[in-house]
C-alpha positions in Angstrom: -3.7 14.1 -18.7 -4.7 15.9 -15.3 -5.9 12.7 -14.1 -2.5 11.0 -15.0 -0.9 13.5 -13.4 -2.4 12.9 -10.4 -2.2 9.7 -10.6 1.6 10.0 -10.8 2.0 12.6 -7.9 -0.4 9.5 -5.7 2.8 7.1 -6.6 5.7 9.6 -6.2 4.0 10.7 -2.4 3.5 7.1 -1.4 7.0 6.0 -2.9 8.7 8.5 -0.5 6.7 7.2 1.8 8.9 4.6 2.7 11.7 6.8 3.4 9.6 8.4 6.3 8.7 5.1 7.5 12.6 4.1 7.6 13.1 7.6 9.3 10.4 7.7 12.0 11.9 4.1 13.4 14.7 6.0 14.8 12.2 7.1 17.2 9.8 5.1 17.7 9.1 1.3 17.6 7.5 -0.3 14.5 3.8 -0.4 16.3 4.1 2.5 17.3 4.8 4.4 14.5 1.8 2.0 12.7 -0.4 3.3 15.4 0.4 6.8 15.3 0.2 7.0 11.6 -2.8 5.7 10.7 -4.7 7.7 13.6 -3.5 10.7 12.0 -4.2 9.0 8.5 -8.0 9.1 10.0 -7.8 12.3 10.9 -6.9 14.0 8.3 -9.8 12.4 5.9 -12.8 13.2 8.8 -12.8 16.7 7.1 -13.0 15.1 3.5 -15.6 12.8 4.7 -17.6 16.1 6.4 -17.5 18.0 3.4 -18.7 15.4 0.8 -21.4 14.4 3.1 -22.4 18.0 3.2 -22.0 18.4 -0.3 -24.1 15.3 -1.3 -26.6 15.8 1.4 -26.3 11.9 2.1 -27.3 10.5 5.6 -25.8 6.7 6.5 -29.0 4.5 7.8 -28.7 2.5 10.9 -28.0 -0.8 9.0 -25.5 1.2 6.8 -23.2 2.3 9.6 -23.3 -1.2 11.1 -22.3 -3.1 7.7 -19.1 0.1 7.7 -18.3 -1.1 11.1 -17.6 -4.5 10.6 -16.0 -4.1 7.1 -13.9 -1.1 8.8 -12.5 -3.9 11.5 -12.0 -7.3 8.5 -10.0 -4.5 6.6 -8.4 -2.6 9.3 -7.5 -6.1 10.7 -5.7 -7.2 7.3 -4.1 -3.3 6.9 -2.8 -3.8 10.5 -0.8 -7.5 9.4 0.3 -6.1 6.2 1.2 -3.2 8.1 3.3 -4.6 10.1 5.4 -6.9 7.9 6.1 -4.1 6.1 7.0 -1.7 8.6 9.1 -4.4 10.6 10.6 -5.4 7.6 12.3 -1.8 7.4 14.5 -2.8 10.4 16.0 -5.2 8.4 16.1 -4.2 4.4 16.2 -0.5 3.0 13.2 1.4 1.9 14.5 0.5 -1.9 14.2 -2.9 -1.7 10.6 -2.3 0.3 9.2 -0.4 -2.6 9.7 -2.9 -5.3 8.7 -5.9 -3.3 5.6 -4.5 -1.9 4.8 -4.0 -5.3 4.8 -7.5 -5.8 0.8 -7.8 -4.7 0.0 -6.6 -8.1 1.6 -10.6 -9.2 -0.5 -11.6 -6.1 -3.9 -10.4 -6.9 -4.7 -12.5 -10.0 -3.0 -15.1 -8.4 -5.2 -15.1 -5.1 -8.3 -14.0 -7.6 -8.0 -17.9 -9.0 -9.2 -19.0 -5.6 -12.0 -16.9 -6.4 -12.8 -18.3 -9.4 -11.2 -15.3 -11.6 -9.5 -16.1 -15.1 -5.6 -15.7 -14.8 -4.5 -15.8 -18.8 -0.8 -16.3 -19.9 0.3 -13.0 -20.0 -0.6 -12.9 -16.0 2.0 -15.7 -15.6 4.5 -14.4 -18.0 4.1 -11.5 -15.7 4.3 -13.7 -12.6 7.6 -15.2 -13.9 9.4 -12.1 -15.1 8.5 -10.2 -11.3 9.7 -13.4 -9.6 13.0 -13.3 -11.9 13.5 -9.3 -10.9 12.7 -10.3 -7.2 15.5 -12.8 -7.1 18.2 -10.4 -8.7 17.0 -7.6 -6.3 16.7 -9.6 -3.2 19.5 -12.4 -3.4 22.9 -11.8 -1.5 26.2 -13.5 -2.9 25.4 -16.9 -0.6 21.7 -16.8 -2.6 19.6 -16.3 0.6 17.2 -13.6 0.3 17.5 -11.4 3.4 15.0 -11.8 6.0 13.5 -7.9 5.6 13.0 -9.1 2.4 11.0 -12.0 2.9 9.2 -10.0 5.4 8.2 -7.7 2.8 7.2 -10.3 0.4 4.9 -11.8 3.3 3.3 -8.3 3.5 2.9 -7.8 -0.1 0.9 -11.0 -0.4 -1.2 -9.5 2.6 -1.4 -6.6 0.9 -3.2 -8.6 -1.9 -5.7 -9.8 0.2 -6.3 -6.1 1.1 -7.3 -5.3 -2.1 -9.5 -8.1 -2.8 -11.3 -7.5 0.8 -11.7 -3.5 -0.6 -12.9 -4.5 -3.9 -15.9 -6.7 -1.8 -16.6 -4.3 0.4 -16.9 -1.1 -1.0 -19.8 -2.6 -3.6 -21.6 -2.1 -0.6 -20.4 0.9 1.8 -19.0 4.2 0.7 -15.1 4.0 0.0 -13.7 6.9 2.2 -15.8 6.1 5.4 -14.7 3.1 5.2 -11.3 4.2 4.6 -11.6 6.1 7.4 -12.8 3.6 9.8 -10.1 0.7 8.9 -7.3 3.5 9.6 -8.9 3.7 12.9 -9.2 0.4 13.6 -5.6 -0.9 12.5 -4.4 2.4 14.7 -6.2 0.9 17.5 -4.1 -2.5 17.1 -1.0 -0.9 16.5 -1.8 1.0 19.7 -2.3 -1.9 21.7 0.7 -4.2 20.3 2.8 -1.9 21.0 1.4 -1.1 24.9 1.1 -5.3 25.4 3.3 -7.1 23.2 5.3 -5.0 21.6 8.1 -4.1 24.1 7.7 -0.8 22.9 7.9 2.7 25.5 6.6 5.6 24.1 6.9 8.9 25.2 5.6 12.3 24.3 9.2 13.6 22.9 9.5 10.6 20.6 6.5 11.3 19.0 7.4 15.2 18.9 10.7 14.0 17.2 9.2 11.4 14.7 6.2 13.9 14.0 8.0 15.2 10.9 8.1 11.7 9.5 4.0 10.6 10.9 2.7 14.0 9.6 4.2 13.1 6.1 3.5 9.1 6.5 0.1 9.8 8.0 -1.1 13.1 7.0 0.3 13.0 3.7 0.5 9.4 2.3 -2.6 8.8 3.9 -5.0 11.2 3.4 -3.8 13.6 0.5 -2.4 10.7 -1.2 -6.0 8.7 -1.3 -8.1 11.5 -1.7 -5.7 12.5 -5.2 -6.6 8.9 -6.4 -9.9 8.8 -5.5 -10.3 12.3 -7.6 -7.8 10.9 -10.3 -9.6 8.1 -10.7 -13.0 9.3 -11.3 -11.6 10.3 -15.0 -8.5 7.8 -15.7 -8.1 4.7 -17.5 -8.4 1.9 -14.8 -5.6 0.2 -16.6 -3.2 3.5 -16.9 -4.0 3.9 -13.2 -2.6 0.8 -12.4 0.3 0.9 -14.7 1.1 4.7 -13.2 0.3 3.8 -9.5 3.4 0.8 -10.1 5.8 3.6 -10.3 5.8 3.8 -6.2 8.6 1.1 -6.4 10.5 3.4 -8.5 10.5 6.5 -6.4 10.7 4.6 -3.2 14.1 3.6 -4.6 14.8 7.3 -5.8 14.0 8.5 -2.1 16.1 5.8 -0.7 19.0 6.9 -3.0 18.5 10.9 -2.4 17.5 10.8 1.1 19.0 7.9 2.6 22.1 7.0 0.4 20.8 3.7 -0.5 22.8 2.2 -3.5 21.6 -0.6 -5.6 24.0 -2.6 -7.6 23.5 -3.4 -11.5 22.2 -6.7 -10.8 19.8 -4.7 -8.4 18.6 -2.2 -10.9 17.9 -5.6 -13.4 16.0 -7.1 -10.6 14.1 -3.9 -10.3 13.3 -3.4 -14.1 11.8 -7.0 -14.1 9.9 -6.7 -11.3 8.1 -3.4 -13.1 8.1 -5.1 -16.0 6.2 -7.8 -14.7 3.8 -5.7 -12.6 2.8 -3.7 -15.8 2.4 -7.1 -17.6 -0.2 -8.0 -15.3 -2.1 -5.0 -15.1 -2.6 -5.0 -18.7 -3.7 -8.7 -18.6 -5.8 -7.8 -16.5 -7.1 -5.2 -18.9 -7.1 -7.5 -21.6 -8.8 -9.9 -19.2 -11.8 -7.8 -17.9 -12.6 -6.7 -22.0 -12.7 -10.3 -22.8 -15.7 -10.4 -20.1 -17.9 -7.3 -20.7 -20.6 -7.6 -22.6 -21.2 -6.2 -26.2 -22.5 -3.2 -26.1 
């Protein structure tokens, strides 16, 4: 139950979260805010990292620390394009709409894992089909076109998807907050730079002052207090509950955007958004059901 709890607290933090990336654009550009977050993000987990290290006594070898550097730049590199589809994709749809759709990579993981030679069993698709239903009724307008921050958000969810199969490679073989550490920093550095060369972004020292409300909650917060709860959570969860629970950011994305940003989602909406969690707890129990199928008797 404590780890549930957790678990839910992870979701209801990173839900809001979208509200204080909505609210930080009215300061600073979309790179910006990428770059500024996730350098704080970093920041705040170098104590975390310090104090396990001292408490484990463990020393990274040469060899180590290079292996962390370059799967810190392959997954700060696809952090930094999900990223920014995401954050972009603010400009254009409201922080309700962002939550359910990002949700969407749990359709996309089982999907992508088929490249990979992973099973994908009928209740996946089922799944697949009932989220893609929701996603039409939330994201359609009267002329059926889906709005362009939508489909931008649906680009990033996929990206996202691809995150999480990079993460589950990588940390088989390097420790998961270092490395969390170092991809912060490395998709801070490109949000950094985007917005300096190609952005068309100017940033000045009162933005950030002004925005630092919303980075110290997206970055501090979402970041590192957020990952560090479900890294603790999950040392004691169910790996399917976990999923099932962390689903629920959709939900209170679209409670922040309602509370704090007087977003309003129409009935069709609301159905969309009911499939689209109904679908994502589909396939994480499929995938349940999918992984037991596999292990061997014990």
């Amino acid at each position: 139950m404590t780890a549930n709890l957790l678990l839910l607290l992870t979701a209801a933090i990173w839900g809001f979260g979208f509200v204080a990336q909505v609210l930080g654009m009215d300061y600073l550009g979309p790179f910006a805010f990428i770059g500024a977050r996730f350098l704080l993000g970093a920041l705040s987990l170098v104590p975390v990292i310090w104090y396990l290290q001292r408490r484990q006594r463990q020393s990274q070898q040469g060899s180590s620390r290079g292996y962390l550097l370059f799967a810190s730049c392959v997954l700060g590199t696809i952090l930094f394009v999900a990223s920014s589809f995401q954050q972009v994709g603010l400009l254009y749809t409201t922080a309700s709409n962002a939550g359910f759709i990002t949700g969407m990579y749990m359709i996309f993981v089982p999907i992508f894992g088929l490249m990979l030679g992973m099973a994908t069993g009928l209740i996946t698709w089922v799944g697949c089909l009932v989220a893609a239903l929701g996603l039409y009724l939330l994201g359609v307008d009267d002329q059926y076109q889906m709005a362009y921050g939508d489909l931008l958000q649906l680009a990033g969810a996929s990206i996202w998807a691809l995150h999480i199969l990079a993460i589950d490679h990588f940390t088989k073989y390097a420790p998961g907050l270092q490395l969390a550490c170092g991809q912060f920093v490395v998709c801070a550095a490109l949000g950094i730079f985007v917005s300096l060369t190609f952005g068309n972004e100017t940033t000045t020292v009162d933005q950030l002052m002004a925005a630092g409300p919303t980075l110290i909650y997206a970055g501090v917060i979402t970041v590192g207090v957020a990952y560090t709860l479900q890294v603790i959570a999950q040392v004691q969860a169910n790996p399917v509950h976990a999923g099932i629970i962390l689903s629920l950011e959709a939900v209170f994305g679209a409670l922040g955007g309602y509370l704090i940003l007087d977003e309003w989602l129409s009935a069709r909406q609301l159905t969309g958004c009911g499939l689209m969690l109904l679908g994502m707890i589909l396939s994480q129990l499929a995938s349940a059901e999918s992984q037991a199928e596999q292990a061997p008797d014990r």
